[in-house]
Legacy VTK file of the C-alpha trace (Angstrom):
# vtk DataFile Version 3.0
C-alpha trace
ASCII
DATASET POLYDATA
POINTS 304 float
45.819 218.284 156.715
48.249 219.612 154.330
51.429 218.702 155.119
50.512 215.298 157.239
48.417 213.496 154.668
51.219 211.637 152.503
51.160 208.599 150.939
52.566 206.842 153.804
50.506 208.120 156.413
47.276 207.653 154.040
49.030 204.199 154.103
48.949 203.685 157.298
45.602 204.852 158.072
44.338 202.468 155.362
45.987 199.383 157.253
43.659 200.665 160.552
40.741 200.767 158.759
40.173 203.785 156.680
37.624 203.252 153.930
38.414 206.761 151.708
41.407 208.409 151.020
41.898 211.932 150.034
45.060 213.562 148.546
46.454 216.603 150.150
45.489 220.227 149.410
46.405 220.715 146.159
46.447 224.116 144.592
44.836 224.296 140.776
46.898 226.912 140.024
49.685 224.556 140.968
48.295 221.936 138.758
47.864 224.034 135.928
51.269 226.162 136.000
53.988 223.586 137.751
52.050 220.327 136.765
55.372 217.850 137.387
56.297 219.388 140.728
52.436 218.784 141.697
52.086 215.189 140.881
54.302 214.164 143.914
51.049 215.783 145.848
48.677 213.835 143.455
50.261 210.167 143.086
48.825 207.294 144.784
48.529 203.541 144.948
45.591 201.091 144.241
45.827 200.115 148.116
44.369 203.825 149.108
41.154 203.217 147.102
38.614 204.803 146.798
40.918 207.458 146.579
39.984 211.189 145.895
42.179 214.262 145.136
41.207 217.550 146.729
41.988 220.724 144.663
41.412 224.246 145.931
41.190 227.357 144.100
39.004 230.774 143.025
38.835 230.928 139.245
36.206 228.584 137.798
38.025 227.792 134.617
41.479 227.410 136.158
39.652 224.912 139.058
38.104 223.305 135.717
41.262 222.764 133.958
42.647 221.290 137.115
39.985 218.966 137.533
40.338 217.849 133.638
44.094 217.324 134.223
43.553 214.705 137.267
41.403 212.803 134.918
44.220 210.244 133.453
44.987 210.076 136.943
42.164 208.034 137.604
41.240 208.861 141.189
37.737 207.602 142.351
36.445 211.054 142.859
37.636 215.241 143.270
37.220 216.786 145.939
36.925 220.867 146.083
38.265 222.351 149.090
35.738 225.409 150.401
36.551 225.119 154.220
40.076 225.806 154.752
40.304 228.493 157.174
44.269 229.244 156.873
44.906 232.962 156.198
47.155 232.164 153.016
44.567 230.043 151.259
41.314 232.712 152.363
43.412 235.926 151.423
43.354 234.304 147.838
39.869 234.232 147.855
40.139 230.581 148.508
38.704 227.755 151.087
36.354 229.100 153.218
36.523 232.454 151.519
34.285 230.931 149.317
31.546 231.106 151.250
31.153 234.669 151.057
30.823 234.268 147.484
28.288 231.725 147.128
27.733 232.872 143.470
31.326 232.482 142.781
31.631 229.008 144.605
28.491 228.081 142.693
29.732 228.901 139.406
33.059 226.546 140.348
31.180 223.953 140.992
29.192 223.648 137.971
32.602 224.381 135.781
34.190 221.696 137.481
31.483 219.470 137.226
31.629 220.158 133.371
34.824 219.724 132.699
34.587 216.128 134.739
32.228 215.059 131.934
30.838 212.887 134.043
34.344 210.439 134.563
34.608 211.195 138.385
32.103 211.924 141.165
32.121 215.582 142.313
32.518 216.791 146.197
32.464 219.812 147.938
34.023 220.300 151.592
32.818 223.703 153.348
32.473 224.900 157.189
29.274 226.456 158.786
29.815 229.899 157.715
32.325 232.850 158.063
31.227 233.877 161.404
28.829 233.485 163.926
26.565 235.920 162.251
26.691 234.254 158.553
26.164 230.617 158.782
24.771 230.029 156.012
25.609 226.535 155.256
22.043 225.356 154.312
21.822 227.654 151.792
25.172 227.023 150.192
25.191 223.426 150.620
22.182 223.585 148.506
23.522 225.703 146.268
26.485 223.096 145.434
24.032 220.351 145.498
22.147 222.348 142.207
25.779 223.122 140.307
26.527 219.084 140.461
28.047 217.839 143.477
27.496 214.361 143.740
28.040 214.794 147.820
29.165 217.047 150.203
31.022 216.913 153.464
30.609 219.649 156.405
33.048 220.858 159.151
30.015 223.144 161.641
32.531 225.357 162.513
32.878 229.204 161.440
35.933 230.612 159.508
36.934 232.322 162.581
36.668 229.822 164.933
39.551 227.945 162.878
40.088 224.624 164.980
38.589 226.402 167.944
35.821 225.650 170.132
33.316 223.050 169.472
31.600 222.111 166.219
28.007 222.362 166.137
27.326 218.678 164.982
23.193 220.224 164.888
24.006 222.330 161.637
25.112 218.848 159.795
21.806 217.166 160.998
19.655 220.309 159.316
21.955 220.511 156.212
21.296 216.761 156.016
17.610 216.960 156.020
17.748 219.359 153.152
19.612 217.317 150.977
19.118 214.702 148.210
22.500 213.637 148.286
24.597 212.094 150.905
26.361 214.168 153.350
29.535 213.304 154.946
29.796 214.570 158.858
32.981 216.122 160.233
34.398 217.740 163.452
35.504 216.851 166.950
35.744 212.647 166.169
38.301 212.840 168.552
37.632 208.992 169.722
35.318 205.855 168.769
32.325 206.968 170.798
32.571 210.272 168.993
31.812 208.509 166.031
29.031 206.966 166.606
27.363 209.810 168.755
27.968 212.109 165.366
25.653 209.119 163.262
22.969 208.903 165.554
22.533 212.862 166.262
23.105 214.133 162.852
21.778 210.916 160.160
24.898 211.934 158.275
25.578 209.343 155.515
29.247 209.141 156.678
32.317 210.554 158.628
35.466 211.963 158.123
38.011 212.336 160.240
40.804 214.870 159.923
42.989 215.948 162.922
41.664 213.201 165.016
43.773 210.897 163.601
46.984 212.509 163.965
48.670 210.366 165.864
46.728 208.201 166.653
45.471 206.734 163.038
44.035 203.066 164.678
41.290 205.240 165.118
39.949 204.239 162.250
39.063 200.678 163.294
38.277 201.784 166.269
35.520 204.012 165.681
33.954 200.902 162.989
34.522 198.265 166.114
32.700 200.596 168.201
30.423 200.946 165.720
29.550 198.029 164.987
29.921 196.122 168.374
29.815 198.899 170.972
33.429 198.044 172.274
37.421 197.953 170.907
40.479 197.428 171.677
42.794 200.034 173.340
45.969 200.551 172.213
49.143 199.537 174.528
52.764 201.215 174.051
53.632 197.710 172.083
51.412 198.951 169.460
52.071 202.582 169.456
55.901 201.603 169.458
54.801 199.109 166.530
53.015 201.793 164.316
55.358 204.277 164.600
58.169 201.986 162.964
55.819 200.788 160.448
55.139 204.456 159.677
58.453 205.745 159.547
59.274 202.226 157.224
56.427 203.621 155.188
57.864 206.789 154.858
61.063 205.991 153.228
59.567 204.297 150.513
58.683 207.337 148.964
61.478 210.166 150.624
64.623 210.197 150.951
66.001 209.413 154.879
66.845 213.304 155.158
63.398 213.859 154.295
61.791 211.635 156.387
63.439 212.327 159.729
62.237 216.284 158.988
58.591 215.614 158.070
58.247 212.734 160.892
59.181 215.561 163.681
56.156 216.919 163.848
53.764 213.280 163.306
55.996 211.601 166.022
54.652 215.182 168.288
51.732 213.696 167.919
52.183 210.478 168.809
54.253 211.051 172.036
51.651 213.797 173.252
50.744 212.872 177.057
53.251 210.274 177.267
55.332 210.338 180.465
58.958 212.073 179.039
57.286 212.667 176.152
58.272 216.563 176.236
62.378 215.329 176.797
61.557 212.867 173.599
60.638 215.410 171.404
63.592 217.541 171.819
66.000 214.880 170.855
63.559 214.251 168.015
63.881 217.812 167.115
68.255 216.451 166.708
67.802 213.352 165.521
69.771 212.790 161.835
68.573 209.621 160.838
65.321 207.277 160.949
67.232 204.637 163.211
67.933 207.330 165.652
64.135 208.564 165.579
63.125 204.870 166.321
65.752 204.216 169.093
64.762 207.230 170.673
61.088 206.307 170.784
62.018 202.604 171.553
63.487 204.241 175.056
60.793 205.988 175.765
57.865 202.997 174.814
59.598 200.037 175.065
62.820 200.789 177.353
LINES 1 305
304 0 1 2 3 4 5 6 7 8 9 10 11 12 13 14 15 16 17 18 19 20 21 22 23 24 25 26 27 28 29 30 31 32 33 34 35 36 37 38 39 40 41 42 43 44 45 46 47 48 49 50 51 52 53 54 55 56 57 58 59 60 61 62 63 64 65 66 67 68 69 70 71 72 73 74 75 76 77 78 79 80 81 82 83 84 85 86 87 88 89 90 91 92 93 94 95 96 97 98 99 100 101 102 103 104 105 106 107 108 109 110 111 112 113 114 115 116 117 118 119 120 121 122 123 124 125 126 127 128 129 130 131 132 133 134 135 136 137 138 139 140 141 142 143 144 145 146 147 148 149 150 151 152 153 154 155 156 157 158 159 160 161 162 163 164 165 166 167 168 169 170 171 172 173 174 175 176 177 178 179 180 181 182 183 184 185 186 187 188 189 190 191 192 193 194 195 196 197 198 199 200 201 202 203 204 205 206 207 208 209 210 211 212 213 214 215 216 217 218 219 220 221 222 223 224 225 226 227 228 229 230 231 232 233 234 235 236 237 238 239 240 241 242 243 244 245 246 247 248 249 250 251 252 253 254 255 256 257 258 259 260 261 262 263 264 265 266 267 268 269 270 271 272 273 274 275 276 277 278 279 280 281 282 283 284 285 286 287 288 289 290 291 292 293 294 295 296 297 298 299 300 301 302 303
């Protein structure tokens, strides 16, 4: 989610619903080398609590400096990053790389949970294996539980499957029965009945949701109305008209306009996607110099 999860859109998911935030991928080398330029990725508000910041890295001592630096911060908890799949973070030896060095991701773990001292609760994110023929996330999820993570979240898909496929929701339900601390589902909540299909097959302890809410981040309410009361409410071009402005509003509260009108490009992608003229929309997105243009242009297409 690097890239997507800013303050304002963390914002915005928190005002549908959203119970935990987590910071961007932030590099600990970045942290420990260019500390100023990295705080932009770090900074948040008291409104996002619980709040964590997720840090990924492959040296032990750098990840536990890292971690020691966030501490003034005062997030609610750090969050290691052992699942990204993206070639430029696994050719460093990073994300999911880790998990064909359990020893190594082991060893960060417990350094990390040292240098925390006990100030800030400890999690580890990591996917079902490298490939098809090492999935050996029961084993290494147990292996992080023994270094010191206070809880653990799992994406049951492979390295190489990246964001392809299906995720094997059955490999969160075993890793779950192993464990003596909670375990936070992920993977393919795509919409509210998702949500609650992932609790009852898997007895995870909670859910994240990544990609699913791109665009679409009332999904959030929607998945703890469905929940809760086996219905919610669908969302009408009124209110997808209405959230985009309120992100966009969001946005420039903490970017300049130049800035905002790049980064929104690609969010307002997602939240045109299947609307009729949506394609024709996006172009003139693609031109569009300033954030009343963007919201004009989507006011013709929603509203209009």
């Amino acid at each position: 989610m690097a890239g997507y999860t800013d303050q304002a859109f963390r914002q915005v998911c928190k005002h549908f619903g959203a119970e935990v935030m987590l910071s961007e991928m932030v590099s600990a080398d970045g942290i420990i080398r260019d500390s100023a330029k990295t705080i932009k990725y770090i900074s948040f508000d008291d409104s996002e609590r619980p709040y964590g910041v997720q840090i990924f890295g492959n040296d032990p001592l750098v990840m536990a400096k890292a971690a020691e630096f966030l501490i003034p911060f005062k997030p609610d908890f750090v969050d290691i990053n052992m699942g990204c799949p993206v070639k430029k973070v696994i050719r460093r030896g990073s994300g999911s790389a880790l998990m064909q060095t359990p020893l190594l991701a082991e060893r960060i773990v417990a350094e990390v949970k040292n240098a925390l001292s006990g100030s800030l609760p400890l999690s580890v994110k990591f996917r079902s294996g490298w490939d098809s023929q090492t999935q050996n996330y029961v084993e290494f999820g147990l292996r992080m539980e023994t270094a010191g993570a206070d809880f653990l979240c799992l994406h049951p898909r492979t390295t190489k499957q990246m964001f392809s496929g299906k995720s094997n929701w059955e490999h969160i339900a075993e890793l779950k029965s192993k464990l003596s601390i909670p375990l936070i589902g992920n993977g393919d909540i795509l919409q509210p009945e998702d949500a609650k299909l992932m609790l009852q097959q898997t007895n995870c302890d909670g859910l994240m949701i990544g990609r699913g809410a791109l665009g679409k981040p009332w999904i959030f309410s929607q998945c703890r109305s469905y929940i809760s009361r086996g219905s919610y409410e669908p969302i009408t071009k009124q209110k997808l008209y209405d959230t985009i402005v309120f992100h966009i509003g969001q946005a420039l509260k903490f970017k300049r306009e130049i800035v905002v009108v790049k980064e929104m490009r690609s969010q307002l992608c997602f939240y045109t996607k299947g609307a009729l003229g949506g394609a024709e929309l996006r172009n003139k997105i693609n031109h569009a110099e300033s954030a009343t243009e963007l919201i004009n242009l989507v006011k013709q297409l929603l509203i209009s």
